[in-house]
py3Dmol code that shows the C-alpha trace and the ligand (Angstrom):
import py3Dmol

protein = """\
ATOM      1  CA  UNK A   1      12.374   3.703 -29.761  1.00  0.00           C
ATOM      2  CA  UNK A   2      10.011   5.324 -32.291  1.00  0.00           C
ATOM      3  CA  UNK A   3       6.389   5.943 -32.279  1.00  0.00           C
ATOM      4  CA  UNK A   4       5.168   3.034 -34.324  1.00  0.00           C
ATOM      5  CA  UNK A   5       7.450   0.614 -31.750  1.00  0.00           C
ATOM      6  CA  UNK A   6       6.425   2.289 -28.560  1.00  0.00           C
ATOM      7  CA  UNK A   7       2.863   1.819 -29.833  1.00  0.00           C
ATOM      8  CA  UNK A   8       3.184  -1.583 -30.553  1.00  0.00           C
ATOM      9  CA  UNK A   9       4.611  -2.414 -27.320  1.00  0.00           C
ATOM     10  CA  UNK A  10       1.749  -0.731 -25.470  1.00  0.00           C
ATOM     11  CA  UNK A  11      -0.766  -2.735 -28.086  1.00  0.00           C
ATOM     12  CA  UNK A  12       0.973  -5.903 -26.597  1.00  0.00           C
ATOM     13  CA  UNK A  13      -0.516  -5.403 -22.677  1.00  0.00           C
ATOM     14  CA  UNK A  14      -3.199  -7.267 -21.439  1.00  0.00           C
ATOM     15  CA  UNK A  15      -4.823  -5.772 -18.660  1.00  0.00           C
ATOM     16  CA  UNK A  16      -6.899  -8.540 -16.575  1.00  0.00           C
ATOM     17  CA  UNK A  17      -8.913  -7.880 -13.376  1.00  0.00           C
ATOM     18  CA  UNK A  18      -8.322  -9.819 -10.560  1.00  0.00           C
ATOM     19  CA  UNK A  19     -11.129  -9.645  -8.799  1.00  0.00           C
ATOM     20  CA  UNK A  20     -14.792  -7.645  -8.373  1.00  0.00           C
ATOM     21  CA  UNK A  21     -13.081  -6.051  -5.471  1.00  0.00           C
ATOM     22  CA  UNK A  22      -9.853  -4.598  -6.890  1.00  0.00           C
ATOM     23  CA  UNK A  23      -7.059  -6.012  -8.316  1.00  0.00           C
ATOM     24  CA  UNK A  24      -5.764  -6.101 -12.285  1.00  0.00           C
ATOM     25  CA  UNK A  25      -2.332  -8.730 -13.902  1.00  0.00           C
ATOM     26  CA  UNK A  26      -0.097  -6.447 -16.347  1.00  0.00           C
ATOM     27  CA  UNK A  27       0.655  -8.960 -18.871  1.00  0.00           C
ATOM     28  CA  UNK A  28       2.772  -8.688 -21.455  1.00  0.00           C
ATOM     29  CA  UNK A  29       5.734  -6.149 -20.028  1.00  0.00           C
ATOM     30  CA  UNK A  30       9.663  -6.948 -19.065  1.00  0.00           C
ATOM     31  CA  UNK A  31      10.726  -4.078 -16.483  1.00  0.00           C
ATOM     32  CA  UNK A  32      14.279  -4.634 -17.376  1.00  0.00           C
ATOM     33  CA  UNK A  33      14.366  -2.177 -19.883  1.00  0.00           C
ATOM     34  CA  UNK A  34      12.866   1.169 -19.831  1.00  0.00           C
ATOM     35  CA  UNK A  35       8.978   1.225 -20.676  1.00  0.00           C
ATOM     36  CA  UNK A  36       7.643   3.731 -23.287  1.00  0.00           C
ATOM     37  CA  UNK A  37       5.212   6.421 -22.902  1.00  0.00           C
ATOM     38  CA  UNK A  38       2.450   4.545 -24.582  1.00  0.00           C
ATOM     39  CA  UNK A  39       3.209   1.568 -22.199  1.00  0.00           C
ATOM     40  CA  UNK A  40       3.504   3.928 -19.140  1.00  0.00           C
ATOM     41  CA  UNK A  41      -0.282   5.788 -20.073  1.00  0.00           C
ATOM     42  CA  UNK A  42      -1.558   2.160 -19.970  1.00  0.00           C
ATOM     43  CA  UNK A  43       0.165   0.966 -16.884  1.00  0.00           C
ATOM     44  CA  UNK A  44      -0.867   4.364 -15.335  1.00  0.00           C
ATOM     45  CA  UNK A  45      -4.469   4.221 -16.419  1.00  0.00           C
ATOM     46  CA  UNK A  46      -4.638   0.581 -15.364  1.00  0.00           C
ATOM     47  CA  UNK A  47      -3.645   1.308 -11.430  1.00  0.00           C
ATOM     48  CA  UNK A  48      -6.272   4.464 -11.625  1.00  0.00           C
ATOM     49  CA  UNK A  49      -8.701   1.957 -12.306  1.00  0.00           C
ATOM     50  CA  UNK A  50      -7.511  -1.076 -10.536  1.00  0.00           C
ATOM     51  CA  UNK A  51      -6.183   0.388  -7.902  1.00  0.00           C
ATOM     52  CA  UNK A  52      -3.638  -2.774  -7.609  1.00  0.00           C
ATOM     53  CA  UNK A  53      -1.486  -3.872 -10.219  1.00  0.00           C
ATOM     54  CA  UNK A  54       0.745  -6.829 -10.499  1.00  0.00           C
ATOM     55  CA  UNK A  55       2.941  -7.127 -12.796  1.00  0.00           C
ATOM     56  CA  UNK A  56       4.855 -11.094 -12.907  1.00  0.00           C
ATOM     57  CA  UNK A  57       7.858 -13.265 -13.720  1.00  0.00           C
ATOM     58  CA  UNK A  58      10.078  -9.989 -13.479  1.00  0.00           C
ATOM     59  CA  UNK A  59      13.729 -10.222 -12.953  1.00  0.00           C
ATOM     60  CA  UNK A  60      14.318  -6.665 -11.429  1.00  0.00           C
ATOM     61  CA  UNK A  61      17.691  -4.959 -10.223  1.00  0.00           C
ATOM     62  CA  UNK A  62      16.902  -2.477  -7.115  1.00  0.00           C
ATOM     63  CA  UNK A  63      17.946  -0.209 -10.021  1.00  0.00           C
ATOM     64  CA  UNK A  64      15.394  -1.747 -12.743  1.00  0.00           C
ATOM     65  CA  UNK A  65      12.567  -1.349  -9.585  1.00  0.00           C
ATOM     66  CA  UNK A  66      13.246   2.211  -9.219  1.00  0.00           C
ATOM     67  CA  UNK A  67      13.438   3.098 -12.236  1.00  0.00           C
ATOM     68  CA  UNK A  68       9.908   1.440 -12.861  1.00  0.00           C
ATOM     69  CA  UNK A  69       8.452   3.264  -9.307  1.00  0.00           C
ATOM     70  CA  UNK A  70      10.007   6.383 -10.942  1.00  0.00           C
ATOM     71  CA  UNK A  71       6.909   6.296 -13.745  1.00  0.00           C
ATOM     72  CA  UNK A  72       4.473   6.732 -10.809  1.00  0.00           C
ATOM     73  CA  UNK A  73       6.692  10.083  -9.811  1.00  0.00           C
ATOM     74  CA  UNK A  74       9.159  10.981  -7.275  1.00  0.00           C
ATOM     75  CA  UNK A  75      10.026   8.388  -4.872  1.00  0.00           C
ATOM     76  CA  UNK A  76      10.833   8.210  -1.006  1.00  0.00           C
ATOM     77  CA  UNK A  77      14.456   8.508  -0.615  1.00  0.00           C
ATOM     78  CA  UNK A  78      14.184   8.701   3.544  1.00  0.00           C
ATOM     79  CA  UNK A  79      13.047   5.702   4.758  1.00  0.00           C
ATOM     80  CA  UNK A  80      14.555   5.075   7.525  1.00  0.00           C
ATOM     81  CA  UNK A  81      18.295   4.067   7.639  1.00  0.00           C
ATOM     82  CA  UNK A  82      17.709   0.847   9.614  1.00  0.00           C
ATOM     83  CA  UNK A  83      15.666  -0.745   6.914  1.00  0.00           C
ATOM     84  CA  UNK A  84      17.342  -0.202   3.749  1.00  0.00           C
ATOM     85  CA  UNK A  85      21.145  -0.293   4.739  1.00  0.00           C
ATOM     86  CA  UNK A  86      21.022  -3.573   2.938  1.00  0.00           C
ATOM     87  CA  UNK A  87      19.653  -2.323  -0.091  1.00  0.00           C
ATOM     88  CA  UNK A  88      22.370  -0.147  -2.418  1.00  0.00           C
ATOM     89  CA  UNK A  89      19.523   2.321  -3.628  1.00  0.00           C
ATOM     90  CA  UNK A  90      18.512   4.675  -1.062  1.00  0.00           C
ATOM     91  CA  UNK A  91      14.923   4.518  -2.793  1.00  0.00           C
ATOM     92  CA  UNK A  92      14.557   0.787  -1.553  1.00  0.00           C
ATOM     93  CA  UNK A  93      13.771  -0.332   1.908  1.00  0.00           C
ATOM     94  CA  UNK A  94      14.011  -4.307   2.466  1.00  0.00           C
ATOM     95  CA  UNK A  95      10.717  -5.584   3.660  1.00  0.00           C
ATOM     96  CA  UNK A  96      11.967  -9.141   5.888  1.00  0.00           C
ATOM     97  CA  UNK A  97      12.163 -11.228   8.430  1.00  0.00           C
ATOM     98  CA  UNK A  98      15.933 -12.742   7.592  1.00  0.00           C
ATOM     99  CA  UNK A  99      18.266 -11.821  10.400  1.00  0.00           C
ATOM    100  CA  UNK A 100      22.186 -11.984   9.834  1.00  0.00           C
ATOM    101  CA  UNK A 101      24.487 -12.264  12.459  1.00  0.00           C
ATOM    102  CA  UNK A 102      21.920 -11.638  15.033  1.00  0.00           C
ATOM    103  CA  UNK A 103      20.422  -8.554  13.272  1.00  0.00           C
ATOM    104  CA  UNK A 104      17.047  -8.114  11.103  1.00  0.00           C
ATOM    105  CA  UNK A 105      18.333  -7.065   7.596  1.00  0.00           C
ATOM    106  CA  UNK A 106      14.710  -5.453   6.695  1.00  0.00           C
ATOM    107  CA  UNK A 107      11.724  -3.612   7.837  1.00  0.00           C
ATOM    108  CA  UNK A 108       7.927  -5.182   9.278  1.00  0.00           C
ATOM    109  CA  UNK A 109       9.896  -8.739  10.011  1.00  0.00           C
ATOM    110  CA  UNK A 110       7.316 -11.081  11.116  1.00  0.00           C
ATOM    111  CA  UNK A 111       3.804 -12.038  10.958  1.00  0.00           C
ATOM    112  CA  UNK A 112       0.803 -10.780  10.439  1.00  0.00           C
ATOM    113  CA  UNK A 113       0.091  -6.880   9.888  1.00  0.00           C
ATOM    114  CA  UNK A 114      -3.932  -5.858  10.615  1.00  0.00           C
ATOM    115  CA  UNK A 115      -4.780  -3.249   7.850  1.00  0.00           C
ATOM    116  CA  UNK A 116      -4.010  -0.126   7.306  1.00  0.00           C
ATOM    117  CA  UNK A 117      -2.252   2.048   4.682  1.00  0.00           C
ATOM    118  CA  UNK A 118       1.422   3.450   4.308  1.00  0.00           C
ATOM    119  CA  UNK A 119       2.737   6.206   6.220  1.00  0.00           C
ATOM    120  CA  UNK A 120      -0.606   7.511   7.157  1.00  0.00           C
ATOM    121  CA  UNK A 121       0.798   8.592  10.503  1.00  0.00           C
ATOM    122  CA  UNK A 122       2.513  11.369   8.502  1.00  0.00           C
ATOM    123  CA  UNK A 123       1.951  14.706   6.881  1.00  0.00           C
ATOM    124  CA  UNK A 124       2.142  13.907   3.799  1.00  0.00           C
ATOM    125  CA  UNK A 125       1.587   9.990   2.970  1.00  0.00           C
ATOM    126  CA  UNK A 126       3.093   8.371   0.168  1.00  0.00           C
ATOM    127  CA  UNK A 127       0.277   7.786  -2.334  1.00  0.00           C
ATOM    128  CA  UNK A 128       1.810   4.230  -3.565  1.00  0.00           C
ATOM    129  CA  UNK A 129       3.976   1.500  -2.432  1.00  0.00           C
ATOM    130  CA  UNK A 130       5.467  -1.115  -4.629  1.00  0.00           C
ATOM    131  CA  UNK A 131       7.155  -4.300  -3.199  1.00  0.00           C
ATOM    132  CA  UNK A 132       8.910  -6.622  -5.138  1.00  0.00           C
ATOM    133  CA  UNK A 133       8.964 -10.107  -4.053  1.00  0.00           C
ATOM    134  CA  UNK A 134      12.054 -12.260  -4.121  1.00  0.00           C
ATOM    135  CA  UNK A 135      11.956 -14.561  -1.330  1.00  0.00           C
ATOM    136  CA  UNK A 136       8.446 -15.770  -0.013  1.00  0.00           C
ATOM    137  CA  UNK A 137       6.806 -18.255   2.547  1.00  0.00           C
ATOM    138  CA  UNK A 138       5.363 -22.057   1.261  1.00  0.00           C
ATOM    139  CA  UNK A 139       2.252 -20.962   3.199  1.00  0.00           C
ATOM    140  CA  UNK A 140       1.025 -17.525   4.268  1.00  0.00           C
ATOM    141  CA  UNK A 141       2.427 -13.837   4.258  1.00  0.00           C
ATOM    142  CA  UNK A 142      -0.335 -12.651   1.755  1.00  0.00           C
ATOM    143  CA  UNK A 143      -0.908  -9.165   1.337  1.00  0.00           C
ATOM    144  CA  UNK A 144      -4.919  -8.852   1.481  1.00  0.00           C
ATOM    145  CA  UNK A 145      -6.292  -5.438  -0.433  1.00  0.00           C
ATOM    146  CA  UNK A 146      -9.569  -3.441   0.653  1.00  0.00           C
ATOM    147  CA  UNK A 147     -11.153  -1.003  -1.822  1.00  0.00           C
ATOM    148  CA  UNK A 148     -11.488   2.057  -0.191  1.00  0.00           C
ATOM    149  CA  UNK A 149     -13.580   3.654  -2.495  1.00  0.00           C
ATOM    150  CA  UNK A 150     -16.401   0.787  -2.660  1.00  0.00           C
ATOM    151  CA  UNK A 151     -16.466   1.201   1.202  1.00  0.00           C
ATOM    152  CA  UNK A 152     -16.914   4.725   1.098  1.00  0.00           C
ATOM    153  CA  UNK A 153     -19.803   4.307  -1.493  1.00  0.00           C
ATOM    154  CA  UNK A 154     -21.432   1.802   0.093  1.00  0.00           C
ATOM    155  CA  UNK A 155     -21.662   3.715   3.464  1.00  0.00           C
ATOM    156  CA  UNK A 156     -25.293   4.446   4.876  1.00  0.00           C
ATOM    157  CA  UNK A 157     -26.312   8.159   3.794  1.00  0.00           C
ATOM    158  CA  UNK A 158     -26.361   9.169   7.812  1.00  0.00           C
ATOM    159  CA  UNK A 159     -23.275   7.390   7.993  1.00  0.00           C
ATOM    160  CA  UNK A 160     -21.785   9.293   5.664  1.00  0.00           C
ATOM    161  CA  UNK A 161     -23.301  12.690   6.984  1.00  0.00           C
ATOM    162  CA  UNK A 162     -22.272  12.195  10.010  1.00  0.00           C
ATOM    163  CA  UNK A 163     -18.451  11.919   8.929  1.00  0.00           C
ATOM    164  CA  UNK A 164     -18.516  14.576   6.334  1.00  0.00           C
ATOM    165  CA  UNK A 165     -15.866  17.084   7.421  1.00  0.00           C
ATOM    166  CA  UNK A 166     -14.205  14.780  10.622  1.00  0.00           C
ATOM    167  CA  UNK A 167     -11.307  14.395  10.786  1.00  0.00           C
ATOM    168  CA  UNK A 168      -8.798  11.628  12.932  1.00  0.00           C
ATOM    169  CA  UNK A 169      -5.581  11.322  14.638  1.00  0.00           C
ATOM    170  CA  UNK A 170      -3.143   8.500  12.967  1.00  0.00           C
ATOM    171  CA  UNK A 171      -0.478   7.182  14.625  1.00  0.00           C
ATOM    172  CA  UNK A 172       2.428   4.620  14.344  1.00  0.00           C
ATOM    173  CA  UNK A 173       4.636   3.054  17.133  1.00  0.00           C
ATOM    174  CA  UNK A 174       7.182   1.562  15.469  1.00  0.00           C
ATOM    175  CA  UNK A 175       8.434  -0.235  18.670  1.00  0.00           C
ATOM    176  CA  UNK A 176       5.627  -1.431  20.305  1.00  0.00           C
ATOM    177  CA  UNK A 177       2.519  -1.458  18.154  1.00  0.00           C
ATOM    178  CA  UNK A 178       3.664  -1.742  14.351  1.00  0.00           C
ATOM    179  CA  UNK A 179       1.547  -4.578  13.561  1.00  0.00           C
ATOM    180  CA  UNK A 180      -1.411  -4.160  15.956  1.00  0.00           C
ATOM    181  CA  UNK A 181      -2.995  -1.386  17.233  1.00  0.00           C
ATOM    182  CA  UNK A 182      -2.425   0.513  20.355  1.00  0.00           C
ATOM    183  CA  UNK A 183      -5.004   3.028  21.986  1.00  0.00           C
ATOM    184  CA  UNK A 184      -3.586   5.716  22.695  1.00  0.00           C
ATOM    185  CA  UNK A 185      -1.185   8.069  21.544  1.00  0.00           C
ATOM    186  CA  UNK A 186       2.251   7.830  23.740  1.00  0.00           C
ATOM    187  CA  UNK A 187       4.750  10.494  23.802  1.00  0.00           C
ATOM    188  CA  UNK A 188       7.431  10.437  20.940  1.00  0.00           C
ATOM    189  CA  UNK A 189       5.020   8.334  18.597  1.00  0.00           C
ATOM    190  CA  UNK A 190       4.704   9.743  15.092  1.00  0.00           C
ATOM    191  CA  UNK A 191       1.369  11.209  14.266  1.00  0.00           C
ATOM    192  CA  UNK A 192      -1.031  12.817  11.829  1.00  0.00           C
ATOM    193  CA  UNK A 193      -4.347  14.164  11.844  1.00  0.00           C
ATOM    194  CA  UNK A 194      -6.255  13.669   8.123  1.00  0.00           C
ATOM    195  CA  UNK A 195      -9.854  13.330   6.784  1.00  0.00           C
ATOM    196  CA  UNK A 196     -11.865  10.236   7.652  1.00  0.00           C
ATOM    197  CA  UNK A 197     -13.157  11.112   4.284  1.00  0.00           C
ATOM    198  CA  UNK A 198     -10.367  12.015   1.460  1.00  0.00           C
ATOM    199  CA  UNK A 199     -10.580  12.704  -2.162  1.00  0.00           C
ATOM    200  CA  UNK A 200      -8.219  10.984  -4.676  1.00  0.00           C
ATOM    201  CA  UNK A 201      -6.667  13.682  -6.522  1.00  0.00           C
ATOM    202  CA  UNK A 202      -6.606  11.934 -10.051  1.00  0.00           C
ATOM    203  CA  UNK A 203      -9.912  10.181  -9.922  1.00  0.00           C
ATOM    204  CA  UNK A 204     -11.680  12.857  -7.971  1.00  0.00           C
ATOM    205  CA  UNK A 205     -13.454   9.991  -6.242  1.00  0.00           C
ATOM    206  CA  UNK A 206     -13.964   9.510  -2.236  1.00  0.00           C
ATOM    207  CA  UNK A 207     -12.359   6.978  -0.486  1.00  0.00           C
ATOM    208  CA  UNK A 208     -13.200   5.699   3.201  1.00  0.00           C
ATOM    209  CA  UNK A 209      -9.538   7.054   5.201  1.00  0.00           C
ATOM    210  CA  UNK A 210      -9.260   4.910   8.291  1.00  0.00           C
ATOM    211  CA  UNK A 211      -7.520   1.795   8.944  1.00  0.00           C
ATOM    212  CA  UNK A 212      -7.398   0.010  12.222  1.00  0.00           C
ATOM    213  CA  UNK A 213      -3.720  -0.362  13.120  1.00  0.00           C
ATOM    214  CA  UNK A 214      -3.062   3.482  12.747  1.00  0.00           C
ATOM    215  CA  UNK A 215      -6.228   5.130  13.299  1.00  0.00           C
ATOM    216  CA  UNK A 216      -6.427   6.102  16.735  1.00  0.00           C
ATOM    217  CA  UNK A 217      -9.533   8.278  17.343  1.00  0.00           C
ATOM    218  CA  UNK A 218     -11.825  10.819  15.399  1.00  0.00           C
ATOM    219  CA  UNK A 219     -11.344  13.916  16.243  1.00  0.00           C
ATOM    220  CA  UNK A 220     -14.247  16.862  18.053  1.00  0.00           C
ATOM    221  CA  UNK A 221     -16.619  13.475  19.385  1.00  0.00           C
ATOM    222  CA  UNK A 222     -16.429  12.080  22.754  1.00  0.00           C
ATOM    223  CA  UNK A 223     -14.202   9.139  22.959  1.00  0.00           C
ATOM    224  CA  UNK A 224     -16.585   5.753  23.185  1.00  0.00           C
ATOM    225  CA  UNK A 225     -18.553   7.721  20.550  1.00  0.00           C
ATOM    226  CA  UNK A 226     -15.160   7.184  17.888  1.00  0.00           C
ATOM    227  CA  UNK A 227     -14.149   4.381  19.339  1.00  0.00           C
ATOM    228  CA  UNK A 228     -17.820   2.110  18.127  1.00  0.00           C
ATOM    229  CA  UNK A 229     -18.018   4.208  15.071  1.00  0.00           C
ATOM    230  CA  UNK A 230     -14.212   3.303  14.314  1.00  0.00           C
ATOM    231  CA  UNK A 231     -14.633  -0.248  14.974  1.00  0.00           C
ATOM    232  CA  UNK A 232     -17.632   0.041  12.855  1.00  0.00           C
ATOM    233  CA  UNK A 233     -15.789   1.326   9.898  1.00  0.00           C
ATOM    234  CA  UNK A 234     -12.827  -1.036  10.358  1.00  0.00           C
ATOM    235  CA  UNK A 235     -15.177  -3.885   9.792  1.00  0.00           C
ATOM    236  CA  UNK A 236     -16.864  -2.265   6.984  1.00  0.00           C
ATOM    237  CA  UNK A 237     -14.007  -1.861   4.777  1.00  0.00           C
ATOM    238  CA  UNK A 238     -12.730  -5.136   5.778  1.00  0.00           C
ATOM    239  CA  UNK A 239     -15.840  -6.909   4.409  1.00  0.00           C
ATOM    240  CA  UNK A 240     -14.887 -10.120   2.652  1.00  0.00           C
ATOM    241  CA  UNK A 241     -16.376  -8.516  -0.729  1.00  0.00           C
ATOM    242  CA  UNK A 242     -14.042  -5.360  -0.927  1.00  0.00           C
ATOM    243  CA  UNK A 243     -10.979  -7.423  -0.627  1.00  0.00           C
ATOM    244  CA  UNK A 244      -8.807  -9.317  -2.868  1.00  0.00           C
ATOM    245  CA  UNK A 245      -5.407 -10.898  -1.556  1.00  0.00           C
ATOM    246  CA  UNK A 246      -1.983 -11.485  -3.251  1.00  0.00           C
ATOM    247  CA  UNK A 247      -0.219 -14.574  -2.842  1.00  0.00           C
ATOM    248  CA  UNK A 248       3.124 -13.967  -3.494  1.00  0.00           C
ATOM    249  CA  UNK A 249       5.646 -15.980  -6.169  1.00  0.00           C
ATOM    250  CA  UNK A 250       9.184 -14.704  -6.480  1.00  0.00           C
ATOM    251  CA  UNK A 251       9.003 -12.406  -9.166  1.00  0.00           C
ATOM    252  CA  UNK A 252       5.947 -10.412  -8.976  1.00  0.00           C
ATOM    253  CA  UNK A 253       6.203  -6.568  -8.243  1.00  0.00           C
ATOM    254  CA  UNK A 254       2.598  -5.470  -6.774  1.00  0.00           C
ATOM    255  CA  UNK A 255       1.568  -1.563  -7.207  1.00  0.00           C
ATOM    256  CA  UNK A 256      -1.283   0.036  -4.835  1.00  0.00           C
ATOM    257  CA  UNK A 257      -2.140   3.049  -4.224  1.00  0.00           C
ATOM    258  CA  UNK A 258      -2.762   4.369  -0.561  1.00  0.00           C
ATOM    259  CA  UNK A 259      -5.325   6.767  -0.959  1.00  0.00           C
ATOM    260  CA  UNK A 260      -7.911   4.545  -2.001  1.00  0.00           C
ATOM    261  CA  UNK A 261      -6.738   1.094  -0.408  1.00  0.00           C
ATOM    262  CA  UNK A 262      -5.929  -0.510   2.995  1.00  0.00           C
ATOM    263  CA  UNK A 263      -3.500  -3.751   2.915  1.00  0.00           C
ATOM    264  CA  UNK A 264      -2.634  -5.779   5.596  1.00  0.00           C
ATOM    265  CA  UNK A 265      -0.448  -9.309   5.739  1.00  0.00           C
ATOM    266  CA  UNK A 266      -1.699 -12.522   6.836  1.00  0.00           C
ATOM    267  CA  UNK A 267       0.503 -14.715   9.396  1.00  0.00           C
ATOM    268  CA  UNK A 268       3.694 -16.630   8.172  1.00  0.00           C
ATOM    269  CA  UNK A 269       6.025 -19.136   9.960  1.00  0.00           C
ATOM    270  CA  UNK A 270       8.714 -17.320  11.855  1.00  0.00           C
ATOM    271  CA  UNK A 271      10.958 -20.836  10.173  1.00  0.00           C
ATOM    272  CA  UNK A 272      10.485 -19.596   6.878  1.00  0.00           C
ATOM    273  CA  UNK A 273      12.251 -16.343   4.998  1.00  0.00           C
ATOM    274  CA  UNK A 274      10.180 -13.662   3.491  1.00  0.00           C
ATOM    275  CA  UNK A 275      12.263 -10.752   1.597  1.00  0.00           C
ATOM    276  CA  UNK A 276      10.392  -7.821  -0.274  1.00  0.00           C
ATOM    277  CA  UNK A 277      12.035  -5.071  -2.020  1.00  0.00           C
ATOM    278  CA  UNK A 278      10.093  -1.834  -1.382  1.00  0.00           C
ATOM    279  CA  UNK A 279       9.687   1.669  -2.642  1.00  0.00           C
ATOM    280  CA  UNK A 280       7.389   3.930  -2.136  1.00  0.00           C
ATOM    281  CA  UNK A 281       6.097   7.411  -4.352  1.00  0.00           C
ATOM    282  CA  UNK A 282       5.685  10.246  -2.602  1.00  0.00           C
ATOM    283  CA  UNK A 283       2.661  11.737  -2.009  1.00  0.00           C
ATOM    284  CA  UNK A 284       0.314  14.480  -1.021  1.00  0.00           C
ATOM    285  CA  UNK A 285      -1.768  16.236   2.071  1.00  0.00           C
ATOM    286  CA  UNK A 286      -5.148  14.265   2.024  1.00  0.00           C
ATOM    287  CA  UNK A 287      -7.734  16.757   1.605  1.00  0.00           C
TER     288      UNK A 287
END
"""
ligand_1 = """\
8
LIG
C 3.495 -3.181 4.144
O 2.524 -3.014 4.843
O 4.007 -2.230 3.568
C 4.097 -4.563 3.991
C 3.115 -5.534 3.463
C 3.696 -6.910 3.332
O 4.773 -7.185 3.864
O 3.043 -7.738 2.688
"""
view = py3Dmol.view(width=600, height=400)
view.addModel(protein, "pdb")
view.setStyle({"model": 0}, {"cartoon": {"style": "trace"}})
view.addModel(ligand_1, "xyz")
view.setStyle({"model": 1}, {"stick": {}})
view.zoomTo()
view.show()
């Protein structure tokens, strides 16, 4: 494709925000085909700014998805074996409740998930996550967004004093607590420890890093201390106003970026089927 196409192609996308929380529709691109450069710089600049995108009516292989998460940069090619041995591409994890012969075919099956954002029990957190709906609830299973940023902004100045430079433990119990949060940390659980603070490093901007289904204390304060200035921060970036919620159709692919958003999923009926398709890019250390 030349120069004059690729720019005409990128002069074709409508960008429209979704909400005053977050949130922006790609309109105007197919993701069956490879996407230009021109197309990607506006797709790119869009999330940086939106922080969610959605792009949909798309008709995506695994293949066509990957190659789409690929514009974002590397992906995750080690999620874990469980979840994905349904999907061919080891870059795509199946996000569902179906169960064959007895046994879940996917990854986070049922209900609702409290917020919190990908993978932040590890070292090094992917920084987006795309899921790509093809199979969704008549009711429920939303995926509700929180600006991260806007809650860090909107912090009281002590507030944010008094957090500058703390840092706190993040954990994930995949058995026992993977859609509510446990307490404490038990043996074997995958953890981190990252700043309650962190700094995006395109936008440069400071996002509020705690979520409350992985964020188990803050780290050099006494315990009740974290625990009523966690819950305190949990409800803050929950507020109603910093949070805008997809409701899925078959067809739409959904882009946000985990270092400046929490997500979490509403209830669905345990009757109905629900079946993502997932990748995720990798990411960096928080700092
Ligand atoms: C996730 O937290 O990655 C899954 C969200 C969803 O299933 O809507």
């Amino acid at each position: 494709m030349g120069l004059a196409a690729a720019s005409d192609a990128a002069q074709k996308i409508n960008v429209v925000p979704l909400s005053s929380a977050l949130g922006a529709d790609i309109v105007g691109v197919d993701l069956r085909a490879p996407i230009d450069d021109a197309t990607t710089h506006v797709i790119r600049q869009a999330w940086k700014d939106h922080l969610v995108i959605r792009l949909r009516g798309q008709e995506l292989s695994e293949d066509d998805q990957v190659r789409f998460g690929e514009t974002f940069g590397p992906l995750n090619r080690s999620a874990r074996k469980r979840a994905h041995h349904n999907a061919a591409n080891p870059a795509v994890m199946l996000i569902s409740n179906i169960r064959e012969n007895g046994q879940l075919i996917g990854a986070l099956p049922d209900g609702e998930m409290q917020f919190h954002t990908d993978q932040s029990h590890q070292e090094t957190p992917c920084s987006g996550t795309m899921l790509y709906a093809l199979e969704v609830p008549r009711v429920g299973g939303d995926t509700l967004f929180a600006n991260g940023y806007t809650a860090y902004e909107t912090l009281p100045d002590a507030i944010k004093q008094r957090l500058a430079g703390k840092r706190a433990l993040h954990a994930y119990d995949y058995d026992n607590a993977s859609t509510r949060r446990g307490t404490v940390l038990k043996e074997g659980v995958p953890h981190a420890v990252h700043p309650v603070v962190r700094t995006h490093p395109e936008t440069g901007r400071k996002a509020l890093y705690v979520n409350r289904l992985m964020t188990l204390r803050i780290e050099d304060i006494e315990p009740q201390e974290s625990e009523d200035l966690l819950q305190m921060l949990f409800d803050h970036i929950e507020r109603k106003d910093f949070v805008w919620g997809q409701t899925w159709k078959p067809g739409d692919v959904v882009l946000w970026d985990n270092r400046c958003t929490v997500h979490a999923r509403t209830d669905f009926s345990a009757a109905e089927r629900r079946l993502m398709r997932r990748v995720t890019i990798l990411g960096e250390k928080p700092f």
